[in-house]
N, C-alpha and C positions, 0 to 999 in steps of 0.2 A: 503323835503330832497330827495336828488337822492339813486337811487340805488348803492351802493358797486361794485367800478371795481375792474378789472383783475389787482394781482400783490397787491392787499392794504392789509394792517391786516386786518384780521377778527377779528371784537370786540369779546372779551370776556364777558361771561356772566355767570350766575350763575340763577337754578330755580329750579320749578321741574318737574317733569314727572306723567302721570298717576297714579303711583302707589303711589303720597307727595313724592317720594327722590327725592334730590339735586343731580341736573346733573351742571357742570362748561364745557364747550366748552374746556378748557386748558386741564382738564383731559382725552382729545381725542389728544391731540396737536402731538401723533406721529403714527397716525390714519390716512386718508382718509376720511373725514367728509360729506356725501350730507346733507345737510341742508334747505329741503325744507319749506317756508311758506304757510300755505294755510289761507282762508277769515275763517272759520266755521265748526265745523262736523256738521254730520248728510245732508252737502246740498248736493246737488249732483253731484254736479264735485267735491267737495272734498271728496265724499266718492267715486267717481270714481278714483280717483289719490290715494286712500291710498289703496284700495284692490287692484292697480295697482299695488303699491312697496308691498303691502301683496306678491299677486301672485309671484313676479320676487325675494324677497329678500332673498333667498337663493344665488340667484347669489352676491352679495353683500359683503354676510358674509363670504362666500366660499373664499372671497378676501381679509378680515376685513375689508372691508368698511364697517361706523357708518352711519345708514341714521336715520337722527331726523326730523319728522313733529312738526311744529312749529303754533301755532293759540293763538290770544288772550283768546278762550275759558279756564274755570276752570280745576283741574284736574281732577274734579269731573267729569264733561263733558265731558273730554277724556275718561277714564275707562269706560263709557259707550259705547263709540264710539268703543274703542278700542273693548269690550266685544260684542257689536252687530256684528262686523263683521271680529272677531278673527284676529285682525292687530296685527301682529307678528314682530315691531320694536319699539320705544321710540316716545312718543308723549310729549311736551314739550309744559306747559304754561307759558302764557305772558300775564297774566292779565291785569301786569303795563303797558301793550306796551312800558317796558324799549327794548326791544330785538328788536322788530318789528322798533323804531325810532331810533337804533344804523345802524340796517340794510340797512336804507331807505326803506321798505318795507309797514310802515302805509299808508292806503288806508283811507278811511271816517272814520271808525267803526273798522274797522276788519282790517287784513295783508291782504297784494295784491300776488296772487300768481307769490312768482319769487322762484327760487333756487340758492342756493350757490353751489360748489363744492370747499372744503378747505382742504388743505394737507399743512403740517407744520406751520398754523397758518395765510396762507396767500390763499385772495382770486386767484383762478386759472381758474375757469369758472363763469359763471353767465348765467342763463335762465332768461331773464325780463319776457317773455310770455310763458307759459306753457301750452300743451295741456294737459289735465290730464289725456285720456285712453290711453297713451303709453308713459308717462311723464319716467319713472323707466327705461324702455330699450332704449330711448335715452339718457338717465343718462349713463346706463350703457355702451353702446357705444360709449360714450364722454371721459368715463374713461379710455378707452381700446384707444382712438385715442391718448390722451396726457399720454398714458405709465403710469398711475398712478395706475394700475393692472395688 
């Protein structure tokens, strides 16, 4: 399955986060959503890219943009992750990889790292390739080019 273009719904979804609550994509629907996937915690471009949006994501909030990481990992596995490296945004599991195969985003095993950026429910940008040490401020400069902060 491809990746989700510019202009499509973003699938809705329903799961949870770190902490077992249910997060729904719809209850952000009048939000700014970055909605990034990554393959794994704990590896190391994806723990480079989440202490990336750690560090940056006051600029984020300052805007109410919602930034969700997204991994097949548990949420058990998250709250560690989240807890080793004091990541200060929502980590979202997808055990079923129901989320990761709505997105086109399944890789072998794991989600392939892309990003969404979603504003009223529709996709508006797309990163297929992600660097991950500066992945958050060219999120964030992408948002400020298409006026959506």
């Amino acid at each position: 399955m491809e990746t989700l273009k510019i202009g499509e719904q973003a699938p809705d979804f329903e799961t949870i986060d770190q902490d077992g609550k249910n997060v729904k994509l719809s209850d952000f629907k009048d939000s700014v959503v970055v909605l990034y996937f990554y393959p794994k915690d704990n590896t190391p471009g994806c723990t480079m890219e989440a202490k990336n949006f750690r560090d940056n994501i006051d600029m984020f909030t300052e805007k109410g943009v919602k930034v969700f990481g997204v991994s097949v990992d548990s949420s058990e596995s998250h709250k560690k992750f989240q807890e080793k490296y004091n990541l200060n945004f929502t980590l979202l599991s997808d055990k079923q990889k129901d989320i990761v195969k709505k997105y086109g985003v399944l890789g072998l095993a794991t989600a392939k790292r892309v990003t969404y950026i979603i504003k009223d429910g529709k996709i508006v940008y797309v990163y297929p390739k992600v660097s991950p040490g500066e992945h958050a401020k060219e999120v964030y400069e992408k948002l400020q080019e298409l006026k959506l902060i």
